[in-house]
N, C-alpha and C positions, 0 to 999 in steps of 0.2 A: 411180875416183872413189867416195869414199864414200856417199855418197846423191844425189839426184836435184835440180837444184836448186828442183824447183818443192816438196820438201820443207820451206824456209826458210821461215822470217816474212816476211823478207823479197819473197818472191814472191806470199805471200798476199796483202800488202799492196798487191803492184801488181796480180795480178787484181781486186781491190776499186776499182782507182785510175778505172777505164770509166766506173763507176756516181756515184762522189764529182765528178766531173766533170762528168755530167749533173745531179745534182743540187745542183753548187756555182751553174753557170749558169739552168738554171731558176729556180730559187729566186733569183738575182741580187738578194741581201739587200745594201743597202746599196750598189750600184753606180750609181743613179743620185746617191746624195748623195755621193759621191766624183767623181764626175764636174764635178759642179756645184760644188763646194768647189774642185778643180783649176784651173778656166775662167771664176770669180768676176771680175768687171772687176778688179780689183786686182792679178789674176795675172802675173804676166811671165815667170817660170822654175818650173818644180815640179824637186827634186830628189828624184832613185827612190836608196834607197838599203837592202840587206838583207848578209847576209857568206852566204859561201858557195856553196849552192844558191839562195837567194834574192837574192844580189846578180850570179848569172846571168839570172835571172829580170827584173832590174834592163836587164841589158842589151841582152836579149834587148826590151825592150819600150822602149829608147830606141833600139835596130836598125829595130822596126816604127814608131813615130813621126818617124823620119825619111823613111820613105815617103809621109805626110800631105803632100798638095801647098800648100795653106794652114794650115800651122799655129796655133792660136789662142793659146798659147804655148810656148816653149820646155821641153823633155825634156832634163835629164840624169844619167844616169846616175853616181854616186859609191858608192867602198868602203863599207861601215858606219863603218871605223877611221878614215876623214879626216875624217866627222862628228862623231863623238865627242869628249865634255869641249871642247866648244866650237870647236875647230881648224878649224870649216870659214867662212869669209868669206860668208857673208849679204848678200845685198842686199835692197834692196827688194824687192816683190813676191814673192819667192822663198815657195812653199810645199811644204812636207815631205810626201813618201808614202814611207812606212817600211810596209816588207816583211819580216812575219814571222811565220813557222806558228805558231809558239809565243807569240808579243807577248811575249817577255822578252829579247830577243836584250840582251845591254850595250850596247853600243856607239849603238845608237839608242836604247835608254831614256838613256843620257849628255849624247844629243843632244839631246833632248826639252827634261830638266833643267837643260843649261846654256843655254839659249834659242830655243831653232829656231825658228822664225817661227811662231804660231799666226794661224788653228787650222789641223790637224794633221789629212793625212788617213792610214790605213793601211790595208792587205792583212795578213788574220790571219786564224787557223783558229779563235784563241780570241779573243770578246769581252772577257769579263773580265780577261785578262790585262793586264801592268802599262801594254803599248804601246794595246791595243784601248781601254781606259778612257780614256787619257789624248788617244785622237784625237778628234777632234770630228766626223768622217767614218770610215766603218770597212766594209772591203767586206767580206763573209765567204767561208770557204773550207771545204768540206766536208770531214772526215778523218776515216773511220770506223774507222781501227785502225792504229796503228804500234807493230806487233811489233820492228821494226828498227831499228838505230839512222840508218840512213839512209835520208829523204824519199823518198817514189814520189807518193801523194795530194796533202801540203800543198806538194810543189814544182809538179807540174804543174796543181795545183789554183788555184795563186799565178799560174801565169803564164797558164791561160785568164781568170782573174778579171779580174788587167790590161788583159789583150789588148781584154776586152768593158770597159772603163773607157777605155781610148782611142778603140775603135767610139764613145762617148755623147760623148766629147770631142770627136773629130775631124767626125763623121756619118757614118764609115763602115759602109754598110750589108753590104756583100761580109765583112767583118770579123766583123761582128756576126753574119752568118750560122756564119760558119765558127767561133766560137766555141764558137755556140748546138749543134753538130754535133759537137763535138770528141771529145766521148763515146761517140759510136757508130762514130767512127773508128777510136777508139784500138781499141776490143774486140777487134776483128780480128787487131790487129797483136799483142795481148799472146796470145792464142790460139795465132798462128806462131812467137810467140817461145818459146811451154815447148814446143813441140813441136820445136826445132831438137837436132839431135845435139849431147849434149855437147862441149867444145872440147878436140880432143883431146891434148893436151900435145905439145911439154913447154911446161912453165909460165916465162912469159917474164920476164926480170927488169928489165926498165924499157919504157917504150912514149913514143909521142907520138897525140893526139889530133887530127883535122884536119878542117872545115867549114868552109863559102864563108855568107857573106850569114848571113841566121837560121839555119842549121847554123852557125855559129861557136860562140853561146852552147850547142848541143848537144851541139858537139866540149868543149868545159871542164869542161859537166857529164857528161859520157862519163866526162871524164880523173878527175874527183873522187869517180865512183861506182870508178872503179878502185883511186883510193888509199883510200877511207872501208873498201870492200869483200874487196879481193883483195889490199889492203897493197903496192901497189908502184908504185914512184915514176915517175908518168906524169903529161903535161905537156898541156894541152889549146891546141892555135893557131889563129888563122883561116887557113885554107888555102894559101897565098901564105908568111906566118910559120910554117907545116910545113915546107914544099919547101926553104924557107933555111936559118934558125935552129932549127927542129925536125931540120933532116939533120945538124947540127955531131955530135951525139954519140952516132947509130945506129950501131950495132953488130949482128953476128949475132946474135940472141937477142933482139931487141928485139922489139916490137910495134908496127904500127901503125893507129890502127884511121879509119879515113875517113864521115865522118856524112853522107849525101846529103841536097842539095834536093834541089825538086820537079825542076828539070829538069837535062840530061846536061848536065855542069861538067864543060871539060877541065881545066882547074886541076886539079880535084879526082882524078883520072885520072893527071894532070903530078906531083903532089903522092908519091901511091900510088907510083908509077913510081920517084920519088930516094929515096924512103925505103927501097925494096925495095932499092937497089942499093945500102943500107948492111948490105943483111944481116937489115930487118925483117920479120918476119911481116905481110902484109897483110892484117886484117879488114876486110872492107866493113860496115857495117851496113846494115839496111834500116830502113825509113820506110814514108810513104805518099806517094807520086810525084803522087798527086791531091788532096791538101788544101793549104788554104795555107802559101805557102811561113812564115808566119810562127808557124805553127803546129810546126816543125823540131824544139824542143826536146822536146814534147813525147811527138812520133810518134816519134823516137828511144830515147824511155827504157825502150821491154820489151828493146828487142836490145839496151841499154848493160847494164840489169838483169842479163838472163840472163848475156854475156860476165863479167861483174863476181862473179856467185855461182860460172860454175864455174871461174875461178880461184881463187877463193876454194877451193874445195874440191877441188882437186889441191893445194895445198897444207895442205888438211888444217884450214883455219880455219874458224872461227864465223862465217858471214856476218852476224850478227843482233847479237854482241858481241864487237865489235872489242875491241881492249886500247885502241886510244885512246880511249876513251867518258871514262872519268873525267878526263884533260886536256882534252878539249875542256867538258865541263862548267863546270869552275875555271874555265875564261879566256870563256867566251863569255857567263856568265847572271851576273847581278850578285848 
């Protein structure tokens, strides 16, 4: 391997990501007027919608709002691209929370423009960006440095932010704790992850990604920090969609990597098990087996980080500038 991966931007970015964390939620600028805008008597549906990392983020926060035993209205989660240029079916009450580090993403600035129901709340790292201006609600998200081109701060920064906008929604106080906490969680975990022995090759040339419950949205964004970072085409499933349609095209050389909750999943066990007997490599990742389980995506991302840089660099690439940087620029920012 040619260097070390806590050498990248990349990783810098995510030893910074503890602190942006603590102080996205302390600071909780703008969480209660997102909250109150979501839960207005008028409300009947809020649709969460971001591309990418942020529309994991999306799902991950209509996975923990269907745990709310009374909900005061309906969560759902939609692609960026079925909002867009008008294509998504509006009903009453329906109000938008657009998720995006950056507030330029297209597809919901499209949305905005061809009508989405105002006002308009968002999740954004920038205010004055074109989506942060144009909400009328706007919760903030800390991000002290992106060296990389792929999210570590403004993604797990997006989905405690939510997570403590469904706490003021719902009244969950358990929630709201483990939010308020989630920073001093993670530390730990990014700490064990630069200190893990590099992955020793060889370097595998397709993989499947695999998570139960809130590990689901952890396993996708595994799979996309694998394709953004390490360039190879990996498929992220809820756990159950691993075992089946994830085993169709394992092969020896594969990879498979399994994202834990909080508690012992045999699924998840079940899962590991079929995919090995296609020949795949099994990585487990690690988490934190005591915070909330809705907290998964998160406590997941130093062991996704790390796996993801040192593939990246047994093959010899940039983990900070991919070749796809400039296509994904043209298509995603207006």
């Amino acid at each position: 391997m040619s260097a070390p991966r806590t050498d990248s931007g990349l990783w810098a970015d995510l030893v910074l990501t503890p602190g942006t964390l603590t102080a996205t939620t302390s600071r909780a600028e703008g969480f209660d007027d997102v909250a109150a805008l979501l839960t207005a008597p008028d409300v009947r549906r809020v649709i969460v919608t971001g591309n990418g990392a942020q529309w994991h983020v999306a799902l991950a926060l209509w996975l923990a709002w269907l745990q709310v035993p009374q909900p005061p209205v309906e969560v759902l989660a939609v692609p960026g691209g079925l909002v867009a240029r008008g294509a998504f079916p509006w009903r009453d009450g329906d109000r938008l929370l657009a998720l995006s580090s950056s507030g330029e993403f297209r597809d919901v600035i499209e949305a905005i423009d061809a009508g989405a129901p105002r006002p308009i709340a968002a999740i954004t790292a920038n205010a004055g960006s074109t989506i942060g201006r144009a909400a009328e609600a706007r919760a903030l998200v800390v991000v002290d440095t992106l060296r990389a081109r792929t999210h570590t701060q403004g993604y797990a920064g997006s989905l405690v932010a939510g997570l403590a906008v469904l706490a003021r929604m719902s009244g969950d106080r358990a929630l709201a704790h483990a939010v308020e906490d989630a920073g001093g969680r993670l530390d730990p975990i990014v700490k064990a992850a630069a200190a893990l022995p590099p992955h020793p090759g060889p370097r595998p040339h397709a993989g499947v990604c695999v998570g139960t419950g809130p590990a689901w949205p952890a396993a996708l964004h595994t799979a996309l920090c694998l394709r953004e970072v390490s360039i190879l085409p990996v498929d992220g499933y809820e756990t159950r969609e691993g075992a089946t349609t994830g085993r169709f095209a394992t092969v020896p050389g594969d990879i498979a990597v399994t994202v834990p909750g909080p508690h012992p999943d045999p699924l998840l066990r079940e899962a590991a098990e079929v995919l090995a007997e296609g020949g795949a490599q099994v990585v487990a990742l690690a988490g934190d087996p005591g915070a909330d389980p809705r907290l998964a995506p998160v406590m997941a991302l130093p062991h996704a980080v790390a796996l993801s840089v040192d593939l990246a660099l047994l093959a010899k690439l940039d983990p900070d500038a991919p070749a796809w940087a400039g296509a994904y620029d043209r298509t995603s920012r207006r």
